[in-house]
LOTIMAR-821154 format. One record per residue (C-alpha): y, z, x. Coordinates in steps of 0.05 Angstrom, whole numbers, plus 5000, padded with zeros to 4 digits. Example, Ala and Ser with C-alpha at 12.3 -4.5 7.8 and 13.67 -1.06 7.14 Angstrom:
491051565246
497951435273
REM end
This chain:
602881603528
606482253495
602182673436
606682313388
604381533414
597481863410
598482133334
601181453318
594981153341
590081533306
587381313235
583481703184
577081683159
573681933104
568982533118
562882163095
563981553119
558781523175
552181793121
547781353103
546881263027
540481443012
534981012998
532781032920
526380402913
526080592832
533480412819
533879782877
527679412830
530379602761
537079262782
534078652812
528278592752
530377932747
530677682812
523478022825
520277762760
522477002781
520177132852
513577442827
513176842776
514576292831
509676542895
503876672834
505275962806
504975652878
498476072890
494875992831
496675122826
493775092900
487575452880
486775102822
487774442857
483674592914
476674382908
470574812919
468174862989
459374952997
457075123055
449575113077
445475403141
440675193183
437975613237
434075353304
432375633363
432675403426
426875473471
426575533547
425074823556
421374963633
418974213655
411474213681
414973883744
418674423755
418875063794
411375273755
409374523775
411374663853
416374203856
422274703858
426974183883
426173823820
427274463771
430174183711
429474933670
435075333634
439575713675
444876113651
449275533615
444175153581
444775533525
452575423513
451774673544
445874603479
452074933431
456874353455
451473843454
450074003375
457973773367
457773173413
458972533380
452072263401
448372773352
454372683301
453271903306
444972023308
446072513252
451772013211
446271463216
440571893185
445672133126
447071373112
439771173111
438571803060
443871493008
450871813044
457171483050
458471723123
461171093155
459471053227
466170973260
470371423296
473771653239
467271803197
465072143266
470872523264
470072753188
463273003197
464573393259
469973683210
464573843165
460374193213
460974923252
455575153303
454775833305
451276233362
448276873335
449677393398
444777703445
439777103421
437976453434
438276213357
443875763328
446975743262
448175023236
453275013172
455174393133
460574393093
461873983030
464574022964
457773732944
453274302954
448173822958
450973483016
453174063045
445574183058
444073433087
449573563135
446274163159
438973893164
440573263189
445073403242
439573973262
433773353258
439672913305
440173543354
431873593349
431772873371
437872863416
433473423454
426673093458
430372493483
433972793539
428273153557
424772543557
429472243605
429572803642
421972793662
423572053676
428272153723
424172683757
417772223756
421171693793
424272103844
416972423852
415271713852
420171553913
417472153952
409871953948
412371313972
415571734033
409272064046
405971454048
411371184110
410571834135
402871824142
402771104165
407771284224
402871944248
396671524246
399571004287
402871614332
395471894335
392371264357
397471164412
396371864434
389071814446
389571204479
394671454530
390372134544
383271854533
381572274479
374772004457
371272584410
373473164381
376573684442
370373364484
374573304557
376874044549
369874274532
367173864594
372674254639
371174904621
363174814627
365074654706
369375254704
364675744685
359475424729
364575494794
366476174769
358576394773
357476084828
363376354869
360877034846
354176984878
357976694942
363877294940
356077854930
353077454989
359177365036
360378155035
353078295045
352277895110
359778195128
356278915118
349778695161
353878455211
357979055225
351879405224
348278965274
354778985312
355479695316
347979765332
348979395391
355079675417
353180335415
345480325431
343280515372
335580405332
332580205400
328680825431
321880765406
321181225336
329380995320
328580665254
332980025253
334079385206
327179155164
328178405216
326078895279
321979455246
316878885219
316778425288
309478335301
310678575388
314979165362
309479435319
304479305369
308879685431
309780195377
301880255359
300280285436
305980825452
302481245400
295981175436
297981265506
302581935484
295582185451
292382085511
297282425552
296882995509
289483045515
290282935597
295383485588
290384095572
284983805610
288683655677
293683935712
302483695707
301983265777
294483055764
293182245780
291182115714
296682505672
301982055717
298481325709
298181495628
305981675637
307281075676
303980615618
307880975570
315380935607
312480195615
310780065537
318380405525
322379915566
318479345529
319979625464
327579765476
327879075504
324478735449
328979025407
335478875437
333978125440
331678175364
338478525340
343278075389
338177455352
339877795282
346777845292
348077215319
345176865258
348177345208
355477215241
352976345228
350776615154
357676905136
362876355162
358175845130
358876405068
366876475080
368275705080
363575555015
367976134981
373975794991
371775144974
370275404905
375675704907
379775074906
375574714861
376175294812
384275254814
383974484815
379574574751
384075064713
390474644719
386773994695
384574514640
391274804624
394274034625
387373934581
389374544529
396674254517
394373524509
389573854451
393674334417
398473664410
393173334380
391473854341
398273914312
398973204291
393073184261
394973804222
401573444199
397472854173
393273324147
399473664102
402173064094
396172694055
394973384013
402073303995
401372723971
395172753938
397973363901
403772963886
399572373846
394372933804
400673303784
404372713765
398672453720
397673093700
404573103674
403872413637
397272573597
400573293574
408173013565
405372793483
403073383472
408773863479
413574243440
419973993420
425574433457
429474613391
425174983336
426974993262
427475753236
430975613170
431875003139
438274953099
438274953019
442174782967
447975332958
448575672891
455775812891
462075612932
464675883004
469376462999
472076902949
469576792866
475276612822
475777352787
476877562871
482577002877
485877152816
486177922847
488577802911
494277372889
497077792845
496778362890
499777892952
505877662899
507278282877
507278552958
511577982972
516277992913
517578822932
518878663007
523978112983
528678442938
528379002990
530578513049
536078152993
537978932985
538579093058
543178493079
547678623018
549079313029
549279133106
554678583084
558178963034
558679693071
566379783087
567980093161
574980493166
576179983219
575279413177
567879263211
562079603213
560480073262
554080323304
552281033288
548281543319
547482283319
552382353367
558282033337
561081273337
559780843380
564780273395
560979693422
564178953453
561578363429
562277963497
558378483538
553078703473
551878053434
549978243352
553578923358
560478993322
566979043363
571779723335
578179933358
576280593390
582880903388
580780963312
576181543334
579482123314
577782743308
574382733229
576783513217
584483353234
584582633223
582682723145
589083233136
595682883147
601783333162
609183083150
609883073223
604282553227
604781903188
596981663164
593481073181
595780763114
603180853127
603980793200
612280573222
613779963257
614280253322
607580633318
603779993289
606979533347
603480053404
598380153376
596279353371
599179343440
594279973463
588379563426
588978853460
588479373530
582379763512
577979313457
573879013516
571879633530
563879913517
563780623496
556680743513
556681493483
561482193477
557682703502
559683353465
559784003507
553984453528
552485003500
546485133560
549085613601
555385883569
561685743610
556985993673
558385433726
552985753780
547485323807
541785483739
546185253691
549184603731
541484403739
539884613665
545184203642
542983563686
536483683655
538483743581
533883253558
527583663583
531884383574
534984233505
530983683472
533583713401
541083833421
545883173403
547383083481
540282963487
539082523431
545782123454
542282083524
536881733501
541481243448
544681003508
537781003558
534780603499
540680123488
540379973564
533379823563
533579383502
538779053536
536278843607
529378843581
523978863641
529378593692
531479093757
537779353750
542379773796
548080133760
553480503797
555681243763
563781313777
569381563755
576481653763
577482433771
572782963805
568583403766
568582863701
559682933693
557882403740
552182803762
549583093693
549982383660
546281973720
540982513723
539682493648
539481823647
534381713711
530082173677
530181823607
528981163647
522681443680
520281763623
520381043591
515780753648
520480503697
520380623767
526780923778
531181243844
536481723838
541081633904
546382163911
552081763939
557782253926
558382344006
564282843992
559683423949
552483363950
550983563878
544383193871
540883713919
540884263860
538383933809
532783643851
529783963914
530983733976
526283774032
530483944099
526183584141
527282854118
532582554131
538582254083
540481564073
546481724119
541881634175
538081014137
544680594136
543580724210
537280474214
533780234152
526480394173
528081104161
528080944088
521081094076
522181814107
528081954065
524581763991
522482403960
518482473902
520682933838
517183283795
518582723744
513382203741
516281513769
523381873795
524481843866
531382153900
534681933946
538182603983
544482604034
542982914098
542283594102
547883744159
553583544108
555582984162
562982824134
563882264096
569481904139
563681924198
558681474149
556980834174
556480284108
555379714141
549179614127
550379844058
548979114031
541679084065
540379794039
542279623968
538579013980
531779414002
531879883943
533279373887
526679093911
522879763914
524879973847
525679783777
532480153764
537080463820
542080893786
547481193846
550881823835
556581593870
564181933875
571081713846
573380993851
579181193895
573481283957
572680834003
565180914009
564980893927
568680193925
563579823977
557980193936
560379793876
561379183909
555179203941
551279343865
555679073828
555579423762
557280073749
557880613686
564281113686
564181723667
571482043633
572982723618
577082663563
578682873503
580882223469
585481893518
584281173513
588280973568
583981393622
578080983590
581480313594
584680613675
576380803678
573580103672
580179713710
578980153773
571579963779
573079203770
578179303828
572679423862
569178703837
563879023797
563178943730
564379613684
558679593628
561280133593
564180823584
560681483575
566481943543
564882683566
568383113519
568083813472
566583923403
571784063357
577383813403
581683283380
585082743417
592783103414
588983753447
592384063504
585384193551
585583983623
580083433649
578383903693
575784373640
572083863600
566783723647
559283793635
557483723706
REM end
């Protein structure tokens, strides 16, 4: 298309066309005075015929309390497996109970007897449950019962007669309860009774089969002969060793010759023999006389050797009389200690025989013992049983009733809810709100439907510029025919050379319907103007600054057009994932600088977003975000996908993850995508949105990028060239991905016949 098609397309607008008119609330009411004056008069008519029709509600309390209802039977009886007390949803299950049908029917009855019209049926039932609201006062155990009537009078015999029917529904149940727990009690005393029957019997049979016939009188028996063997086995063991010590004496004696020369003193058996003593009395005698004969006579004198004689003589007698006595002694002391030895260990025996009987003894007892302390337990059991139970029955009269009366309810004064002067108040106030808001909304739509577009159709605005929307891909926004958007400064100044929109030829009008049935399916998402961050600088500061113009220059247009198109994107996938491919058709068009801002706008709104830079020929990405050299890039993941979570870095944006290439700037014929698909796959269900910064369509890798995702944004340096956007969005559905719009990248103050390369139009 020459500059002259292009003039030919272009229409003019007014200069004001896209200002709002400005909101004025005085003049909007004064010119629809009537139409607020009959609203006003029809929502107070409504209002005040209802409340004049509607009949005064009463409504009366009655507050009870509901008391820990513990039964005597109980776990403070001793019967804890009968505990019939509150736990902790008695107190909601007593809040139901109140708006049961069997207190409303109890409760219906009681009303009829006291001159009501309840009706007991279901319906009437159903009426006064109507009529009724329980409410719990928190963080106690007391309950608010309100009747409502338009009688106030009845209105308080609802509330005390359905609180005497909950008083009565409460006794009775607790009535029942005890019951129910009396003839379960019942059942076990019966039990105990089987029970005790079956041990006596067992008892009986047991001292039949071990001959018990007192108390413990067989084991007492047994151990009387034990301690009489073990005492008498004592004195055998003391006499056993004594004989055992006399007879090694007597034996040693013996053997060596010992005690028998006449003075030797030996055992008390041969010192007291009658012959020794005697021998001994006359040696004394005869040695006295020798020692007189001695210093009278001389050694070898007759007399001195006859008185020696007698005494050698008297010697021999004595040793031999002593010999015979020990060898006598020790031959009835060695007859004393094996008659000593074999009455030990005949004791012995018996002793052994007599302490297994008693052990055999011991167990038969203690078993005795124990059943007679389980009939024992048993028949206390029971017996406490029986005094509880008519315990219970003599006290069950006198008790409480489980529900206690606080309040009774009285007659109300006045009616439920707001007085009359209140009503009046609020309805005026609440027509007048309403009649306001409703000429404002009749307002609204008619300026809405009566605002002229230069297109013919109203048109989106925002601070950026227009926005030309499709209505197949953006249902409610209006369709324009963007080659329309001219530049305002040279579009409202026709030359001669340059026919207006009003008088276009016949040539002019024909291409230019034909250039509008090519490009009016077309979204034009947003026209970013050009940066002033930076200057013309193109070094690595300003790139990033640039790709970060919604943090570096919040209240520039670019940035407030960022975030119109991050916010129409949002409202229009709502909370679903999404993965959008960032193309374009020629290099250096602000693929980077738009898929940055928007990943950033997207995180910023909550979403858990990744940035992948998927330009494989120029790795862009890396300066705006760092990149750490030691993980690796998702060249390497398509090799093998568990690398993934090593190559997800985190930003210094909350929720933004990047994606980086590798690091060696592998070339991007070498990349292996064929497990693009599973990759794609992975991060769609990682993350919320997955926006790639991919290259131009006319790359391989770029065209199974889109077909993998499968929708995609372009980006178009341009300055107006409609055909490059409608060439924008055909190349990317080649690809079979579906083009949901175009972000036009373009200068201020350049018009669409301008002479600037592509090339310098770029933002990033």
């Amino acid at each position: 298309m020459d500059a002259k098609e292009n003039q030919n397309i272009n229409t003019t607008q007014p200069q004001s066309w896209n200002q709002p008119r400005p909101f004025r609330p005085f003049e909007v009411m004064m010119r629809r005075r009537w139409q607020l004056f009959s609203c006003l008069l029809l929502v107070c008519g409504i209002a005040f015929a209802t409340t004049v029709m509607r009949k005064p509600k009463y409504q009366s309390t009655a507050r009870v309390q509901v008391v820990m209802d513990q039964p005597q039977l109980g776990p403070g009886g001793g019967l804890g497996m009968f505990s019939g007390g509150m736990d902790g949803d008695y107190f909601s299950t007593q809040c139901q109970l109140l708006q049961s049908p069997h207190v409303l029917s109890r409760a219906a009855e009681n009303l009829n007897m006291s001159g009501g019209h309840w009706v007991y049926s279901e319906a009437g039932i159903k009426q006064l449950r109507d009529s009724v609201k329980v409410n719990p006062v928190p963080s106690s155990r007391l309950i608010d019962i309100v009747g409502t009537s338009s009688d106030p009078a009845k209105s308080a015999a609802i509330a005390n007669q359905v609180t005497a029917a909950f008083i009565e529904i409460s006794m009775d149940a607790r009535r029942a309860g005890n019951k129910r727990i009396i003839k379960r009690v019942n059942q076990q005393i019966a039990g105990f009774d089987r029970q005790i029957r079956q041990k006596q019997q067992k008892i009986n049979q047991y001292r039949q089969d071990n001959l018990i016939t007192g108390n413990h009188g067989s084991l007492a028996a047994v151990e009387g002969r034990i301690a009489t063997i073990e005492s008498e086995l004592t004195g055998i063991q003391m006499n056993r060793l004594a004989l055992e010590n006399r007879r090694s004496l007597l034996k040693n004696h013996l053997s060596g010759n010992t005690g028998l020369e006449t003075e030797e003193t030996t055992l008390d058996d041969v010192n007291n023999d009658e012959f020794v003593a005697s021998l001994r009395r006359k040696l004394r005698d005869f040695r006295d006389q020798e020692e007189q004969l001695a210093r009278v006579y001389l050694p070898g004198h007759e007399k001195l050797r006859n008185a020696r004689v007698q005494i050698a003589s008297f010697e021999a007698q004595l040793i031999d009389r002593k010999q015979k006595l020990l060898q006598n002694l020790y031959k009835k002391t060695a007859e004393e200690y094996s008659a000593a030895l074999l009455h030990e260990q005949s004791l012995t025996t018996m002793l052994e025989q007599q302490k297994t009987f008693g052990v055999e003894q011991t167990r038969t007892d203690q078993q005795y013992t124990d059943l007679l302390s389980n009939l024992e337990l048993l028949q206390h059991t029971r017996a406490d049983r029986v005094s509880r139970i008519k315990q219970f029955e003599l006290d069950e009269d006198m008790r409480e009733s489980p529900v206690v009366v606080i309040a009774a309810a009285r007659k109300p004064i006045r009616p439920a809810g707001l007085s009359k002067s209140r009503q009046t108040a609020s309805i005026l106030l609440l027509g007048v709100l309403f009649s306001i808001s409703f000429i404002f909304a009749l307002e609204r739509l008619s300026a809405e439907n009566a605002q002229p577009s230069p297109f013919g159709e109203p048109v989106y605005m925002n601070a950026a510029g227009p926005m030309y929307w499709n209505s197949a891909m953006w249902p409610g926004m209006q369709q324009v025919d963007p080659s329309s958007a001219a530049c305002p400064t040279t579009a409202s100044q026709p030359t001669a050379s340059q026919p207006t929109a009003s008088q276009p030829t016949a040539a002019a009008t024909t291409t230019t319907e034909n250039k509008t049935q090519e490009i009016e399916t077309v979204t034009i998402l947003g026209q970013i103007d050009s940066m002033s961050l930076g200057g013309q600088s193109t070094g690595d500061m300003a790139f990033a600054g640039r790709c970060r113009i919604i943090h570096a220059d919040q209240s520039s247009a670019q940035a407030e057009t960022y975030r119109d198109i991050s916010f129409n994107l949002l409202s229009r996938f709502g909370q679903t994932q999404q993965n959008i491919v960032v193309t374009g058709i020629t290099p250096q068009s602000g693929k980077t600088t738009c898929a940055s801002n928007l990943a950033m706008l997207m995180a910023r709104a909550g979403k858990n977003v990744l940035l992948m830079d998927a330009n494989p020929i120029q790795a862009d990405l890396q300066k705006v975000f760092a990149q750490d050299k030691n993980c690796c890039g998702w060249q390497k993941v398509l090799s093998d996908i568990s690398l993934l979570d090593q190559a997800l870095q985190q930003t210094d944006i909350p929720n933004l993850t990047v994606l980086h290439q590798d690091s060696n700037n592998q070339s991007w014929s070498q990349i292996e995508d064929s497990n693009l698909d599973q990759l794609v796959q992975e991060l769609k269900q990682r993350f919320d949105w997955v926006i790639y910064d991919s290259g131009n369509t006319h790359l391989t890798f770029t065209r199974n990028l889109l077909e993998a995702v499968g929708k995609s944004i372009s980006v178009v340096a341009t300055t107006g060239d409609k055909l490059k956007v409608a060439q924008a969005a055909e190349q990317v559905e080649l690809c079979g991905a579906v083009c949901l719009g175009v972000i036009e990248n373009r200068p201020a103050g350049v018009c669409q016949n301008s002479s600037t390369p592509d090339s310098q139009l770029a933002n990033g």
